[in-house]
TORDOTOR-105588 format. One record per residue (C-alpha): residue number from 0; x, y, z. Coordinates in Angstrom, 1 decimal. Layout:
    n      px      py      pz
  NUM       X       Y       Z
...
This chain:
    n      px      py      pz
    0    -5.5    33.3    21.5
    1    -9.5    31.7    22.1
    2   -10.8    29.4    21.3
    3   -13.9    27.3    21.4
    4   -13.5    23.8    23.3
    5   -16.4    21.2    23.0
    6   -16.6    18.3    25.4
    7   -19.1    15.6    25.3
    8   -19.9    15.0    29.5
    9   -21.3    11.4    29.2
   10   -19.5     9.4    26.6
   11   -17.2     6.5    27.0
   12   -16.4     6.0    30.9
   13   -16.7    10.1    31.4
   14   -13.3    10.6    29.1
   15   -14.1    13.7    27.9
   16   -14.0    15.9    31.5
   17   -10.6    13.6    31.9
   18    -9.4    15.0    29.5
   19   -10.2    18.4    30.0
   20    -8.7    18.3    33.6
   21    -5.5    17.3    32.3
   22    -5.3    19.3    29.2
   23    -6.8    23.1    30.4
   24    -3.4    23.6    33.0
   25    -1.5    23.3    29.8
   26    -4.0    26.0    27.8
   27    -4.2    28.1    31.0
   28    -0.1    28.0    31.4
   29    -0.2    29.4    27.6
   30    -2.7    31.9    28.2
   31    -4.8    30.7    25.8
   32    -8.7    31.3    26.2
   33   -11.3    28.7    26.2
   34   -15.1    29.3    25.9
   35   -16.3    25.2    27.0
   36   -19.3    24.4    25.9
   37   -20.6    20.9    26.8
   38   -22.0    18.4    23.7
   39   -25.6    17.2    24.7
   40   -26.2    15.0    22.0
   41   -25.6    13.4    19.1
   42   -24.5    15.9    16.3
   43   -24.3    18.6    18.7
   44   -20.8    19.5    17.6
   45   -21.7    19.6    14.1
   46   -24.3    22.0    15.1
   47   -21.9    24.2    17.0
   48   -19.4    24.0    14.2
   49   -22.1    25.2    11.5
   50   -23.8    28.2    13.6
   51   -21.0    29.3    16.1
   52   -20.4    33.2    15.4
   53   -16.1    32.7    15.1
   54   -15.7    36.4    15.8
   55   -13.0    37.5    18.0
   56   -11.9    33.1    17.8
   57    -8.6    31.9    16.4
   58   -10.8    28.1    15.8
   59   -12.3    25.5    17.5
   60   -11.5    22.6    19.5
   61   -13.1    19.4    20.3
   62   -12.3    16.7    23.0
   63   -13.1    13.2    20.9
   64   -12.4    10.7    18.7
   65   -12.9    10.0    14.9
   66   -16.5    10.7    14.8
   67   -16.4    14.3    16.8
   68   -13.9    15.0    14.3
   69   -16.0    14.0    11.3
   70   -18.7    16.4    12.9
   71   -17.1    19.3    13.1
   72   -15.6    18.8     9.7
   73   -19.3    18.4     7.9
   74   -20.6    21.3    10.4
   75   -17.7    23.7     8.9
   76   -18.2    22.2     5.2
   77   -22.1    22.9     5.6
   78   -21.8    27.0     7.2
   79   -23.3    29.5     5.2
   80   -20.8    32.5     5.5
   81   -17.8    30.1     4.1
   82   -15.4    30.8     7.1
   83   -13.1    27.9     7.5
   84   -11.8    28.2    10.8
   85    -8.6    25.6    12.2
   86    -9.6    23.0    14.0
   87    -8.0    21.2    17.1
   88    -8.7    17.7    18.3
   89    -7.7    16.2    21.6
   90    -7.8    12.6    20.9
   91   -10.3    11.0    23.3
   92   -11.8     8.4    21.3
   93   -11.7     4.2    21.0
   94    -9.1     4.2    17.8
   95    -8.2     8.2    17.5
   96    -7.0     6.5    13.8
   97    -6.8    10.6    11.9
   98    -5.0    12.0    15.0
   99    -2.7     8.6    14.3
  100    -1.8     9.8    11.0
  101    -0.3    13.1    12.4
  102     0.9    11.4    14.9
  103    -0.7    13.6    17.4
  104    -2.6    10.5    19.8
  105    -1.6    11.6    22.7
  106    -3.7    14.7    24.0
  107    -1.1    16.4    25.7
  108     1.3    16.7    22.4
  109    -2.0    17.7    20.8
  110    -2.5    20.1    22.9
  111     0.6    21.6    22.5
  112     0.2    21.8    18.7
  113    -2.9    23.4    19.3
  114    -0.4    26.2    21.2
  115     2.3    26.1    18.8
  116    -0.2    27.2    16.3
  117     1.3    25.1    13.3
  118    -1.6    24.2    10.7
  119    -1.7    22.1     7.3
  120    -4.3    21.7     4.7
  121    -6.5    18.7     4.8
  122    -8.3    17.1     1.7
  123   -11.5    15.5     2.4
  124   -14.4    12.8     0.3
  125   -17.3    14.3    -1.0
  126   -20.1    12.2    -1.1
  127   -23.5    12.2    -2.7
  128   -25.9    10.4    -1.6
  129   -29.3    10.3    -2.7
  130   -29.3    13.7    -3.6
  131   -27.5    14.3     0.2
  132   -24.3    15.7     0.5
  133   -21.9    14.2     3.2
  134   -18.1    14.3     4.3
  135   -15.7    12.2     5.1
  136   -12.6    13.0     6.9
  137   -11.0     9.1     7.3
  138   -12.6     6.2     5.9
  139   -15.9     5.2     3.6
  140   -16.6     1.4     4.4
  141   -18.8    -0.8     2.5
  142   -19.3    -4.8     2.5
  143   -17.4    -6.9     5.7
  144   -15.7    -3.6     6.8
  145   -18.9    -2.1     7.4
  146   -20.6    -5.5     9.1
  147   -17.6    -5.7    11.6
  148   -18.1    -2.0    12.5
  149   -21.8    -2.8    13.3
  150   -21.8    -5.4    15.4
  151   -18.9    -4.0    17.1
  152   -20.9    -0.8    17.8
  153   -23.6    -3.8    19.8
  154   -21.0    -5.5    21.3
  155   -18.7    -2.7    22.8
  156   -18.8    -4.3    26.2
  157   -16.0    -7.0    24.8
  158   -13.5    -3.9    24.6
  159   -11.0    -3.2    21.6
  160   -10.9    -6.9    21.0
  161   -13.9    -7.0    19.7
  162   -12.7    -5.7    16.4
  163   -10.3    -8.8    16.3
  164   -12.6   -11.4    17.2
  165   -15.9   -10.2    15.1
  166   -13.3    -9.8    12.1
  167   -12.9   -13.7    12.0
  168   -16.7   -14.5    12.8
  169   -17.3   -12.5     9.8
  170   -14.9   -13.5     7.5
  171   -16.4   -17.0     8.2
  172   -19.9   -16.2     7.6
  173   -19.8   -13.5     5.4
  174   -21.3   -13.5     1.9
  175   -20.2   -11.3    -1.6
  176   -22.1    -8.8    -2.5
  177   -22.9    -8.1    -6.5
  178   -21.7    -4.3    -7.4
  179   -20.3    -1.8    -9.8
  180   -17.2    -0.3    -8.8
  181   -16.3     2.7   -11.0
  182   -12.7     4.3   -10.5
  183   -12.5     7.1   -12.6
  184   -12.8     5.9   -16.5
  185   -12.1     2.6   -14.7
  186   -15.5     0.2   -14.5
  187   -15.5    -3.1   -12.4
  188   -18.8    -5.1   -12.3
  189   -18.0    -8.0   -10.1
  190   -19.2    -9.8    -6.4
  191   -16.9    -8.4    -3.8
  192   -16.0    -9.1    -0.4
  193   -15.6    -5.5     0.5
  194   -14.7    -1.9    -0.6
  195   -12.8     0.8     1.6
  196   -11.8     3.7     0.8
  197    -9.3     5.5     2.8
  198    -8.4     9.1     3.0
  199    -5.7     8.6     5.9
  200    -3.4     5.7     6.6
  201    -4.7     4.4     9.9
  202    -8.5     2.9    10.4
  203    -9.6     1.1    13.8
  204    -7.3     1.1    16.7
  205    -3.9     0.8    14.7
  206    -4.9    -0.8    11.4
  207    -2.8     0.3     8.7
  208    -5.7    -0.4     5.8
  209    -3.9     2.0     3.7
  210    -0.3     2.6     4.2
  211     0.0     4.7     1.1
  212    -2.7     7.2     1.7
  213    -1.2    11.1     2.2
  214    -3.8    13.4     3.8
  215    -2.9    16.3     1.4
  216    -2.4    14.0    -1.7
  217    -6.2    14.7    -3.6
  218    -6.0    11.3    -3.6
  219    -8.3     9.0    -1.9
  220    -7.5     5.1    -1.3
  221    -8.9     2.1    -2.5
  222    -8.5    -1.8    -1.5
  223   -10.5    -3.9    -2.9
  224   -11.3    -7.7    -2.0
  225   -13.4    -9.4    -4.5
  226   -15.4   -12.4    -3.6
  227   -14.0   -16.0    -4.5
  228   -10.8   -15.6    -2.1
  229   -10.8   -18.3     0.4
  230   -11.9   -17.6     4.1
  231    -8.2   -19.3     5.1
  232    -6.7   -16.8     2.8
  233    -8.7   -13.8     4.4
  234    -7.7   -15.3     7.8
  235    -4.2   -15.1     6.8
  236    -4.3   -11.8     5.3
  237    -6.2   -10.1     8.4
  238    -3.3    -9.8    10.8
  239    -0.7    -8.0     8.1
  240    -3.4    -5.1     8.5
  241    -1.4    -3.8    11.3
  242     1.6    -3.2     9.8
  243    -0.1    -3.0     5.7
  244     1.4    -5.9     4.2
  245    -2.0    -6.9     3.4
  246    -1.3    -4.8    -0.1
  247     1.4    -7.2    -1.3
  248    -1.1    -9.8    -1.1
  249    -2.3   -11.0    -4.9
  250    -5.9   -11.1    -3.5
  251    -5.8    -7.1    -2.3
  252    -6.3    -4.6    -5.0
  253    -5.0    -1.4    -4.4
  254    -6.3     2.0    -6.2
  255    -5.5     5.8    -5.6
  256    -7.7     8.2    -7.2
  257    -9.6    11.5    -6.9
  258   -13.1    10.1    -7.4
  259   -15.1     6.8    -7.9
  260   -19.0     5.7    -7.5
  261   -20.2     2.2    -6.1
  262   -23.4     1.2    -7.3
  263   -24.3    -2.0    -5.9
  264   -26.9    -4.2    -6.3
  265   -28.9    -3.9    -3.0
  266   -28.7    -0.6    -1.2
  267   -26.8    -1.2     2.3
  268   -25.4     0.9     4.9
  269   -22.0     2.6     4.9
  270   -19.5     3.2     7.3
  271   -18.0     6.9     7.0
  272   -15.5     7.4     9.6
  273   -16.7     4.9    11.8
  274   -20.6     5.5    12.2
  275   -22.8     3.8    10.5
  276   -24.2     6.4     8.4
  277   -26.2     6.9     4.8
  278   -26.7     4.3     2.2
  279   -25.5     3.2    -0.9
  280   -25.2     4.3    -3.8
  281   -22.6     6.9    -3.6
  282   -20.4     9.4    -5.9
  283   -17.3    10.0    -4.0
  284   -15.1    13.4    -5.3
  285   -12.5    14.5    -3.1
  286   -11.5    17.9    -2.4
  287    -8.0    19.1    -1.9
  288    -7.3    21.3     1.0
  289   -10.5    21.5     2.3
  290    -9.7    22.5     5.8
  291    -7.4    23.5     8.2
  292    -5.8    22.0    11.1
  293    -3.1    21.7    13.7
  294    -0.2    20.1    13.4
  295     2.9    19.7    15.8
């Protein structure tokens, strides 16, 4: 078997080329082939995944979190010659929430995987944007969700506990925000506190934010906070994220469905899986079994 590896050098403490040492004996032992090429910049992996000639290659790999993933996904959605190689990820991000799901997080039992050669169909969001088309493999963020990601990204010297402590600063000082929420025939006009929509279970370093979400369902997840619920309340409700409890709670609205548009008042900026990318508003439409991956 070969296979293309990509390996961003520079990020996060130099994890990447960690990785890489420890995972290559294992592809080496299995006599599978690697062609390494190093990711110089942001998007780079998307770029590979888009243009690579797959000839003679049985997929692609990529040494990264949530966002590399994302990348390669919207690189393979976006080729011209419709080839729809697998994919392999060896978890080396901050959260690694997808690989989570398949309970794949550590990169040596990802690795393997990778060797076994066991794949599965993955559905992902569609979005349009402004006349821009986008994927998403994990989460679409808008309201508090998508403030705590962005200061987080400024404040990543605090470590994963930023994510905990920014969560109650915001709940504290955040305001609602006026929108239309549209849920197939289903159409909400109300202030809300936030909107995520969830295409796997996990979201942020072991969140459960949707414990019902399959990612092979053609379904993607909804909560939904509107505004008016107390900050004590949100305060309460914020720690049963980590085991998803949070949905039993009357203030949490839970939806599954295979499309929806959120059309708020003011255009803001959305977190898809975990960057803070495009702007609202947005026509989500999922599609099933959009691409293929490894699996243990």
């Amino acid at each position: 078997m070969k296979f293309y590896l990509t390996v961003n050098p520079h990020g996060g403490a130099k994890k990447g080329p960690k990785l890489l040492k420890k995972v290559k004996p294992v592809f080496d032992k299995a006599d599978i082939e690697l062609t390494i090429i190093e990711t110089m910049f942001a998007g780079h992996a998307k770029e590979l995944a888009e243009q690579l000639d797959f000839t003679g290659y049985d997929g692609m790999i990529s040494i990264g979190g949530d966002g590399t993933l994302h990348e390669v996904v919207n690189g393979l959605m976006y080729r011209n010659d419709g080839i729809n190689f697998p994919i392999g990820l060896i978890p080396g991000g901050s959260g690694n929430s997808f690989m989570h799901d398949l309970e794949l997080a550590d990169p040596l039992d990802a690795a393997n995987a990778i060797i076994n050669g066991n794949t599965t169909k993955i559905d992902i969001a569609e979005l349009k944007i402004n006349h821009v088309t986008k994927y998403a493999i994990n989460i679409i963020g808008w309201g508090l969700v998508t403030d705590i990601a962005n200061k987080a990204e400024k404040h990543r010297w605090m470590g994963t506990s930023r994510y905990t402590i920014l969560s109650v600063l915001e709940v504290i000082t955040n305001q609602a925000r006026p929108a239309v929420l549209v849920i197939g025939d289903k159409r909400i006009s109300d202030d809300f506190t936030f909107i995520i929509a969830c295409n796997s279970i996990h979201v942020g370093k072991g969140m459960k934010m949707a414990p019902r979400a399959k990612l092979d369902d053609g379904l993607i997840d909804l909560i939904v906070i509107r505004s008016g619920v107390r900050r004590t309340r949100l305060l309460q409700v914020l720690p049963k994220l980590f085991d998803g409890s949070h949905i039993n709670e009357p203030e949490v609205e839970y939806y599954q469905t295979s499309k929806f548009s959120l059309i708020p008042e003011t255009d803001e900026i959305l977190n898809i899986d975990g960057e803070m990318l495009g702007s609202t508003p947005i026509k989500v439409e999922m599609i099933s079994n959009a691409f293929e991956m490894f699996v243990s």
